[in-house]
N, CA, C and O atoms as CSV, one atom per row, in Angstrom:
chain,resi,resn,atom,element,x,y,z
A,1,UNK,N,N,-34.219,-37.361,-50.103
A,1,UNK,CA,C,-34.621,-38.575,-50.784
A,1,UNK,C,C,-33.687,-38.812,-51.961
A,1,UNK,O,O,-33.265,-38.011,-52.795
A,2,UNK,N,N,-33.461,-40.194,-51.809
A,2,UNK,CA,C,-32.741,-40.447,-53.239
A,2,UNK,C,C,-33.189,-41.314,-54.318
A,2,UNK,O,O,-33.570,-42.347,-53.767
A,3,UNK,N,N,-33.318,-41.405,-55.417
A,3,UNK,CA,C,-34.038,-42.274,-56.229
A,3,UNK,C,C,-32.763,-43.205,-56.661
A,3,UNK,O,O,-31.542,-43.073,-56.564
A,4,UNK,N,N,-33.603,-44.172,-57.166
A,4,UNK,CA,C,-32.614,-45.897,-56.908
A,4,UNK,C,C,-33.599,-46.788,-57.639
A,4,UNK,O,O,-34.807,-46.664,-57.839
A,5,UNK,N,N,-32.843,-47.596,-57.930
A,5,UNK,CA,C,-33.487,-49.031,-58.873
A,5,UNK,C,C,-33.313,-50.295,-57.787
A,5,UNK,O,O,-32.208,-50.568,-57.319
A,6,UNK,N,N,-34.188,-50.828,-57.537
A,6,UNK,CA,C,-34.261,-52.371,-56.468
A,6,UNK,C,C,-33.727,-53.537,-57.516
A,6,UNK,O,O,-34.475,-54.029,-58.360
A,7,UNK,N,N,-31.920,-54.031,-57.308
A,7,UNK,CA,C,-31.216,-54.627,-57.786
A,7,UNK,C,C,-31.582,-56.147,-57.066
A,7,UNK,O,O,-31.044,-57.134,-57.568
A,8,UNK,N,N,-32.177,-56.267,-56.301
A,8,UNK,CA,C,-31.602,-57.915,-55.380
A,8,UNK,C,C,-32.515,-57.656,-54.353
A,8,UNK,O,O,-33.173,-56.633,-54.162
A,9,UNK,N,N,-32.476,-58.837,-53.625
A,9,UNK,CA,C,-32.938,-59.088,-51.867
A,9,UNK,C,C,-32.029,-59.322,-51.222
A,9,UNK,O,O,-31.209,-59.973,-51.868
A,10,UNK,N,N,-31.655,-59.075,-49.996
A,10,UNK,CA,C,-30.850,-60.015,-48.821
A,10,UNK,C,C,-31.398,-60.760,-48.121
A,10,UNK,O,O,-32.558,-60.546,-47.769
A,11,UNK,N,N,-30.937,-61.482,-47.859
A,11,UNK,CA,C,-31.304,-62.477,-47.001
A,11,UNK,C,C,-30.556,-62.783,-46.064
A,11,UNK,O,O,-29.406,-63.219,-46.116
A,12,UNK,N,N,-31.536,-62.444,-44.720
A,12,UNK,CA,C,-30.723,-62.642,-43.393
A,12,UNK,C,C,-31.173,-63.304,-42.139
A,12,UNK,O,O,-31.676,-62.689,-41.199
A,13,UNK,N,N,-30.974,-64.541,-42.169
A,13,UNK,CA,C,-31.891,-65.573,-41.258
A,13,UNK,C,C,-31.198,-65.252,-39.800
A,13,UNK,O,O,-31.855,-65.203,-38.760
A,14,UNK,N,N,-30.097,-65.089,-39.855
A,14,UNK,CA,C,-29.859,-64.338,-38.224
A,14,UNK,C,C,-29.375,-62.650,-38.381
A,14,UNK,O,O,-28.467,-62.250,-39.109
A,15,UNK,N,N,-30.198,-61.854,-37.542
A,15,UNK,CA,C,-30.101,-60.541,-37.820
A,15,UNK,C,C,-31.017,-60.190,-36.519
A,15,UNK,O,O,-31.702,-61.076,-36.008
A,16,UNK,N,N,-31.003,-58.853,-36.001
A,16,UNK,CA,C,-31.342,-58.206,-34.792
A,16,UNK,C,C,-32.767,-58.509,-34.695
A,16,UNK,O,O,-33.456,-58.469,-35.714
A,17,UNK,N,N,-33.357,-58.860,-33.366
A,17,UNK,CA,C,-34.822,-58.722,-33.444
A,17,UNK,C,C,-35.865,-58.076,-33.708
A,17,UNK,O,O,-37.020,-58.468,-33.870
A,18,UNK,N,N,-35.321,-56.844,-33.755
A,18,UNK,CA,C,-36.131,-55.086,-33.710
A,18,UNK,C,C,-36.092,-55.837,-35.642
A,18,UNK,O,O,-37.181,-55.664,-36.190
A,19,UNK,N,N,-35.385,-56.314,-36.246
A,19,UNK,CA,C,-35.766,-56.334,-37.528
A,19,UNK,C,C,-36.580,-57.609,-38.457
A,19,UNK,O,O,-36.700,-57.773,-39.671
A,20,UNK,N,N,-36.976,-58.259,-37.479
A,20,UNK,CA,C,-37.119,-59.269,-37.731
A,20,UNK,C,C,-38.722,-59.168,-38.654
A,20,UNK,O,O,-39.597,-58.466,-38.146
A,21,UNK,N,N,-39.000,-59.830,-39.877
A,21,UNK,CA,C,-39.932,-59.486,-40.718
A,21,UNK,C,C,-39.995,-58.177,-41.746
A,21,UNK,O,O,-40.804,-57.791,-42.590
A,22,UNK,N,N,-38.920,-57.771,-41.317
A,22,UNK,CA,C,-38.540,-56.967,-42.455
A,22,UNK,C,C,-37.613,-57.238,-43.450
A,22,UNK,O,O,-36.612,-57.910,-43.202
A,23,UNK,N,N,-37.917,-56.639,-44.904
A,23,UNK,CA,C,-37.590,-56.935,-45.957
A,23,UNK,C,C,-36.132,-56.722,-46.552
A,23,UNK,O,O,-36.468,-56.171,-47.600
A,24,UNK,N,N,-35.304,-56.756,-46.586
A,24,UNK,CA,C,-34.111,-55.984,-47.196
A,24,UNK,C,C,-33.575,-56.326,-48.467
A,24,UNK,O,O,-33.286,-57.467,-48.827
A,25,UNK,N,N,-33.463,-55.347,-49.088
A,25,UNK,CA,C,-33.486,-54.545,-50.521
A,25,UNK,C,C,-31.915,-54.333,-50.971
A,25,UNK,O,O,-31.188,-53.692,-50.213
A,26,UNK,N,N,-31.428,-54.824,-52.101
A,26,UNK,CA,C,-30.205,-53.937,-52.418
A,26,UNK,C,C,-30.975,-52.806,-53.620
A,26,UNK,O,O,-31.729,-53.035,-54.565
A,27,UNK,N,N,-30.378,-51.507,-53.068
A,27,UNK,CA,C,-30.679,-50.792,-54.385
A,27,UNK,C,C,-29.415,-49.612,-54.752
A,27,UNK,O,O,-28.635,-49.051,-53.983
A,28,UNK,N,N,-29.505,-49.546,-55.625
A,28,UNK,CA,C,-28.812,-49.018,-56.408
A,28,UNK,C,C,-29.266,-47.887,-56.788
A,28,UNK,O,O,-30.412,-47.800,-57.229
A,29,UNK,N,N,-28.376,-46.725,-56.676
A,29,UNK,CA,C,-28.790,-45.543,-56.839
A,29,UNK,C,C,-29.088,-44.964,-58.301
A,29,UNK,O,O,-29.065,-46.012,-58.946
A,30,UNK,N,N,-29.348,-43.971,-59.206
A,30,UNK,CA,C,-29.748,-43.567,-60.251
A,30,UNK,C,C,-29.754,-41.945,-60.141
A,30,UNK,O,O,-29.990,-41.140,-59.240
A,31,UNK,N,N,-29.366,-41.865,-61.550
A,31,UNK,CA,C,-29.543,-40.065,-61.904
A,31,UNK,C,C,-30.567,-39.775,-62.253
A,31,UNK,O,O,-31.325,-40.605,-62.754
A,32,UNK,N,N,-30.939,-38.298,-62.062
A,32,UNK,CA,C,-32.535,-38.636,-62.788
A,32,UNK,C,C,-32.702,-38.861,-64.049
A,32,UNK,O,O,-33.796,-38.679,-64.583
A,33,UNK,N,N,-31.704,-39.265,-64.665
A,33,UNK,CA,C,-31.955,-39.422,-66.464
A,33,UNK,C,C,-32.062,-41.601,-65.873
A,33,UNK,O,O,-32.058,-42.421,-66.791
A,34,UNK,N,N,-32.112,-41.928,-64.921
A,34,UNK,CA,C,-31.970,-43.037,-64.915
A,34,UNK,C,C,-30.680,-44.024,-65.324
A,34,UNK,O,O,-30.581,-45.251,-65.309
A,35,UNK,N,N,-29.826,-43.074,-65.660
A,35,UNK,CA,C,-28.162,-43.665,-65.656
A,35,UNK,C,C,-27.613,-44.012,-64.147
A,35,UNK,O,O,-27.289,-43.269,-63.220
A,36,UNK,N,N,-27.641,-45.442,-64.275
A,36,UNK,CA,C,-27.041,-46.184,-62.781
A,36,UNK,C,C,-25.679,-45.618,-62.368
A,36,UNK,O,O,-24.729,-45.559,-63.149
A,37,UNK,N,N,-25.637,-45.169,-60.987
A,37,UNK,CA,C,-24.721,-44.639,-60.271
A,37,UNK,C,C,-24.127,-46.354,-60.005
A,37,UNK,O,O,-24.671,-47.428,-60.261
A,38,UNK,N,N,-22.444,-45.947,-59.227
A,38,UNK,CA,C,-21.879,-47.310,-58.806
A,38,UNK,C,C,-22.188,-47.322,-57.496
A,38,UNK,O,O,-21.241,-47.890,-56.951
A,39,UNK,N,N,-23.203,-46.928,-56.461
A,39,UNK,CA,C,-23.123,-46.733,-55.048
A,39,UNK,C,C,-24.444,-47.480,-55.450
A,39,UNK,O,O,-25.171,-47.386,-56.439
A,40,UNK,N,N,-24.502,-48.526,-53.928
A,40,UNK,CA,C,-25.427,-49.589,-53.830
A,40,UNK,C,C,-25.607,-49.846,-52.315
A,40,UNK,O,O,-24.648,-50.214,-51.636
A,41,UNK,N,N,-26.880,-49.647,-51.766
A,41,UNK,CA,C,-27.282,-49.494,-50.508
A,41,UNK,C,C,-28.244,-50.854,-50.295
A,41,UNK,O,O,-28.905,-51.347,-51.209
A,42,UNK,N,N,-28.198,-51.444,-48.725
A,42,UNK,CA,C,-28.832,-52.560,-48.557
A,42,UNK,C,C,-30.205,-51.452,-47.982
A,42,UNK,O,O,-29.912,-50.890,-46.926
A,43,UNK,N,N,-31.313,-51.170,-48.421
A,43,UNK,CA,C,-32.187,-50.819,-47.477
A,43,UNK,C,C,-33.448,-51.503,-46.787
A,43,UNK,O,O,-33.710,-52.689,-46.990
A,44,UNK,N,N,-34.305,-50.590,-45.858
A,44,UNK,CA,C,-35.578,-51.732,-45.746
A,44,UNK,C,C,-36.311,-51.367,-46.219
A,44,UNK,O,O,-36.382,-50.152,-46.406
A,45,UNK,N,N,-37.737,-52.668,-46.899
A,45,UNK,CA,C,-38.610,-52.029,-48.216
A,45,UNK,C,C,-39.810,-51.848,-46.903
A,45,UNK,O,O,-40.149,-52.847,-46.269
A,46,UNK,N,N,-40.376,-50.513,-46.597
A,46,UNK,CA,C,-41.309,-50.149,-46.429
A,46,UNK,C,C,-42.788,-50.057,-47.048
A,46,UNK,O,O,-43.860,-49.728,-46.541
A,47,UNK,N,N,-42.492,-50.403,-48.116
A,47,UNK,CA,C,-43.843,-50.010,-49.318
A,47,UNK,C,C,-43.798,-51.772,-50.029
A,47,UNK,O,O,-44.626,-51.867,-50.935
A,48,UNK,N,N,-43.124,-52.908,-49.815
A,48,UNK,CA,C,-43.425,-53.629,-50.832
A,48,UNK,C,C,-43.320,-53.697,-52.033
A,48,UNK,O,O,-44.090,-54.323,-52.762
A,49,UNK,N,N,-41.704,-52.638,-52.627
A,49,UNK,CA,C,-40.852,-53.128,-54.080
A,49,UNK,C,C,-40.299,-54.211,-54.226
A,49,UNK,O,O,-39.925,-54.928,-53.298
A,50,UNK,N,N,-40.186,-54.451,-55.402
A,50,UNK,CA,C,-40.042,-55.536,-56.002
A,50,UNK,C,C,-38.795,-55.166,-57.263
A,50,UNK,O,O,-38.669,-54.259,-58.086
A,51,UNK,N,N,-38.050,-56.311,-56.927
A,51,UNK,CA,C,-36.362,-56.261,-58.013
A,51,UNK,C,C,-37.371,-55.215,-59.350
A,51,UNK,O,O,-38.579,-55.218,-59.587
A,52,UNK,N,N,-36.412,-54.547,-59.886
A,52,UNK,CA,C,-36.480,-53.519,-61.097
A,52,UNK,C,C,-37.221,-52.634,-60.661
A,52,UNK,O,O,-37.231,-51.748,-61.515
A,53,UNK,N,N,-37.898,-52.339,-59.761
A,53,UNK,CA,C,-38.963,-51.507,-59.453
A,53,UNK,C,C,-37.938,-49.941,-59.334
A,53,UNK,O,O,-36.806,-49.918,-58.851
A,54,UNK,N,N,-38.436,-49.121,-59.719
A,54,UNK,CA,C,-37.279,-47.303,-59.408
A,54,UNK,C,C,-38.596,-47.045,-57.941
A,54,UNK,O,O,-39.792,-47.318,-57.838
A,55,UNK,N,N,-37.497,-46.346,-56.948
A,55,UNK,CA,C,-37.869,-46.393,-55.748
A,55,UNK,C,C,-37.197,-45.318,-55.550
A,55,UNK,O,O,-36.140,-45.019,-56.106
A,56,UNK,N,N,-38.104,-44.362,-54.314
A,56,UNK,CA,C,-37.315,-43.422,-53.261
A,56,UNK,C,C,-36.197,-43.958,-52.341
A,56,UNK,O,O,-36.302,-45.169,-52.147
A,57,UNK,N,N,-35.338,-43.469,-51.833
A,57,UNK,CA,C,-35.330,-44.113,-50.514
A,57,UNK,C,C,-34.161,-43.052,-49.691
A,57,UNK,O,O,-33.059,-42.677,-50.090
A,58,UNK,N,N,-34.732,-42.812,-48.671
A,58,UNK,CA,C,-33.766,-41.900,-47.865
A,58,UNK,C,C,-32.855,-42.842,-46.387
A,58,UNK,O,O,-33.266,-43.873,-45.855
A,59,UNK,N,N,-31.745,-42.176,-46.080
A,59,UNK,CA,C,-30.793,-42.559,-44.935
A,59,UNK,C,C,-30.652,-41.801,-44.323
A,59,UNK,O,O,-30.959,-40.613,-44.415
A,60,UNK,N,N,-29.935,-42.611,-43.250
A,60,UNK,CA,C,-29.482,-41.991,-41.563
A,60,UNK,C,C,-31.062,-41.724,-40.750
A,60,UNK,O,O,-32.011,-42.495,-40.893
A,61,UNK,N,N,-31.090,-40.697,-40.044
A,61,UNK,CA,C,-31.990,-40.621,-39.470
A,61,UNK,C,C,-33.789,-40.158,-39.916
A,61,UNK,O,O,-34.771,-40.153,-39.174
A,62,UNK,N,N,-33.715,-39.896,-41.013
A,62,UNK,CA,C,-34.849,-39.880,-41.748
A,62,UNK,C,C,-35.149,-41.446,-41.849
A,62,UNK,O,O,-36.342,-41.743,-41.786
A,63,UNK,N,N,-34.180,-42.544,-42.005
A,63,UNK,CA,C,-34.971,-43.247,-42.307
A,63,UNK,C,C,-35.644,-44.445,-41.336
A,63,UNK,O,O,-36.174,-45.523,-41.602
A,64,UNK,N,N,-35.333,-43.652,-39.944
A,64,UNK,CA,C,-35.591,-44.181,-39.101
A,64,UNK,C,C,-37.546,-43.400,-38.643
A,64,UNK,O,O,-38.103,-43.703,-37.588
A,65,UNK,N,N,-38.076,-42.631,-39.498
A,65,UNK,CA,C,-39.044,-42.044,-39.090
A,65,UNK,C,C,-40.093,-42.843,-39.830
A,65,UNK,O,O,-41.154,-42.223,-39.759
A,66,UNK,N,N,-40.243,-44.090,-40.587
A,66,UNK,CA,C,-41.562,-44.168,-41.097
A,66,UNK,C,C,-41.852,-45.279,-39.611
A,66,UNK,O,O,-41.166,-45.776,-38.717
A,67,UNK,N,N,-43.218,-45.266,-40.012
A,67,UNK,CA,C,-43.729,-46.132,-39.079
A,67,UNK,C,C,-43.028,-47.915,-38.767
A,67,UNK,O,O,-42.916,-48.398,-37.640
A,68,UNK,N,N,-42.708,-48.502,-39.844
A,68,UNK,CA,C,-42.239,-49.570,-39.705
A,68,UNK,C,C,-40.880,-49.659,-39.119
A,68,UNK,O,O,-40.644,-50.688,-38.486
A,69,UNK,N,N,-39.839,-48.669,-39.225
A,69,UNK,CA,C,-38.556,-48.671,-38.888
A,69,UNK,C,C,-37.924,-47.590,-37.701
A,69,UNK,O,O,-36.776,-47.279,-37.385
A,70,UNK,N,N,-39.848,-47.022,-37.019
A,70,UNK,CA,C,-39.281,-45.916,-35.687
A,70,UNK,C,C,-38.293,-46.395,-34.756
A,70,UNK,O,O,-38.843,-47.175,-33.978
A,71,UNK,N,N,-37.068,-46.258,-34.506
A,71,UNK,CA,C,-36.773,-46.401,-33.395
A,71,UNK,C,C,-35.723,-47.909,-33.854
A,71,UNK,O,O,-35.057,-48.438,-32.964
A,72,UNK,N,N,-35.706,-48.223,-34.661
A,72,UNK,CA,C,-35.177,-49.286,-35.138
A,72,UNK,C,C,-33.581,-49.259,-35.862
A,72,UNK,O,O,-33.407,-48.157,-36.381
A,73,UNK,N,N,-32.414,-50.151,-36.028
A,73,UNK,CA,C,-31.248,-49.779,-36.126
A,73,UNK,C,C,-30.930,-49.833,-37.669
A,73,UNK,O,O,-30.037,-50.578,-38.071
A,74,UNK,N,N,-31.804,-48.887,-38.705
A,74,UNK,CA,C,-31.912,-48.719,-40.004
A,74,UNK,C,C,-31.390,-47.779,-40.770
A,74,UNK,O,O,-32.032,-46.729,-40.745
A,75,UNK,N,N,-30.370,-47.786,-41.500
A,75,UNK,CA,C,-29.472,-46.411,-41.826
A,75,UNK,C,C,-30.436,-46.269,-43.336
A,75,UNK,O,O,-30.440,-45.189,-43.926
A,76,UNK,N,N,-31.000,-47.113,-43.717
A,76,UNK,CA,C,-31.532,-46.552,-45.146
A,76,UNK,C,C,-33.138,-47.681,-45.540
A,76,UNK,O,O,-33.248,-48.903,-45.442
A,77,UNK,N,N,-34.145,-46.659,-45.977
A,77,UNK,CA,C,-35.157,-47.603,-46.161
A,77,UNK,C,C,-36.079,-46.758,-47.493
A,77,UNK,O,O,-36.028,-45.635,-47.995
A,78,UNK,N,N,-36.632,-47.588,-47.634
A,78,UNK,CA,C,-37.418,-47.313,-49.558
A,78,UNK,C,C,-38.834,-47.108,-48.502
A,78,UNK,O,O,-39.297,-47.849,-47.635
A,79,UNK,N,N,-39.334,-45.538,-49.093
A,79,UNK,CA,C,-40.450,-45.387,-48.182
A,79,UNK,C,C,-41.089,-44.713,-49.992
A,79,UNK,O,O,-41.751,-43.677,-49.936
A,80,UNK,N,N,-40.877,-45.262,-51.252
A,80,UNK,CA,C,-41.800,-45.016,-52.135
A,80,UNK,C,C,-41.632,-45.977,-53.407
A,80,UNK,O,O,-40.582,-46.521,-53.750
A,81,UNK,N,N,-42.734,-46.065,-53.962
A,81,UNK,CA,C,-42.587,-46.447,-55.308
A,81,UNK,C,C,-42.494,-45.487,-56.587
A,81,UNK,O,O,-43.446,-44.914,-57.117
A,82,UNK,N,N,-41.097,-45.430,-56.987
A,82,UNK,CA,C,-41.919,-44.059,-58.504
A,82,UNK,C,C,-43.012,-45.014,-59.742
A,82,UNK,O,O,-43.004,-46.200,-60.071
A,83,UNK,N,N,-43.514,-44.328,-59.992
A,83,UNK,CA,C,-44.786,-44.203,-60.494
A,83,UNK,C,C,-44.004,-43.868,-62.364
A,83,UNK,O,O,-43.883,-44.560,-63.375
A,84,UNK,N,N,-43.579,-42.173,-61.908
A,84,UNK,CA,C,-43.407,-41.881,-63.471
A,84,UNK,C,C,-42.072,-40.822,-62.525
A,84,UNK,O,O,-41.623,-40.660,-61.390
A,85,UNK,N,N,-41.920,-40.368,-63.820
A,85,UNK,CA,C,-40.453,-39.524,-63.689
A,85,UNK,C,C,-40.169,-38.530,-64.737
A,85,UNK,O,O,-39.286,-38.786,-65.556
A,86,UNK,N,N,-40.988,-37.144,-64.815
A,86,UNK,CA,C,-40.690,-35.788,-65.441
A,86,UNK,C,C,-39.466,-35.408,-65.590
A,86,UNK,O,O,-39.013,-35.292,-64.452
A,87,UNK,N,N,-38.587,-35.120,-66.438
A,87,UNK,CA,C,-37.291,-34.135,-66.316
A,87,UNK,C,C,-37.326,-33.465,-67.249
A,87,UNK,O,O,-37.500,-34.282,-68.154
A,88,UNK,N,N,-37.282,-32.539,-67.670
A,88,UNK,CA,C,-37.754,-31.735,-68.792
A,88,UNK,C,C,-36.256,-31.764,-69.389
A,88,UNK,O,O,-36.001,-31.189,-70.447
């Protein structure tokens, strides 16, 4: 899993059918001190984030395992919302 900040939406009125009603997300990755990395991933929002929201989100074939994206042609998808964030 990688943690990431939800920068944007895409928008894609022609795109594969297997995806059709799903959401796509640009997010942007983060350290855990929350200092923005320059690597920026389009993913799919599984959970319903929203721009600024800090989010999980894993790729490749993990992120083909939640229920919304089984089997589907998805290299990266936000399967959390963070809540809070400990680092001692």
């Amino acid at each position: 899993m990688t943690l990431g900040k939800v920068i944007g939406t895409v928008w894609a009125t022609r795109k594969d059918e297997s995806l059709r009603g799903m959401t796509l997300q640009l997010v942007r990755e983060l350290e855990p001190d929350g200092a923005e990395k320059n690597r920026v991933v389009v993913a799919v929002d599984s959970v319903g984030a929203g721009v600024g929201e800090h989010v999980l989100f894993v790729q490749g074939s993990s992120a083909r395992q939640t229920a919304l994206t089984k089997d589907k042609p998805v290299d990266a998808v936000i399967m959390a919302i963070v809540d809070r964030l400990d680092v001692p």
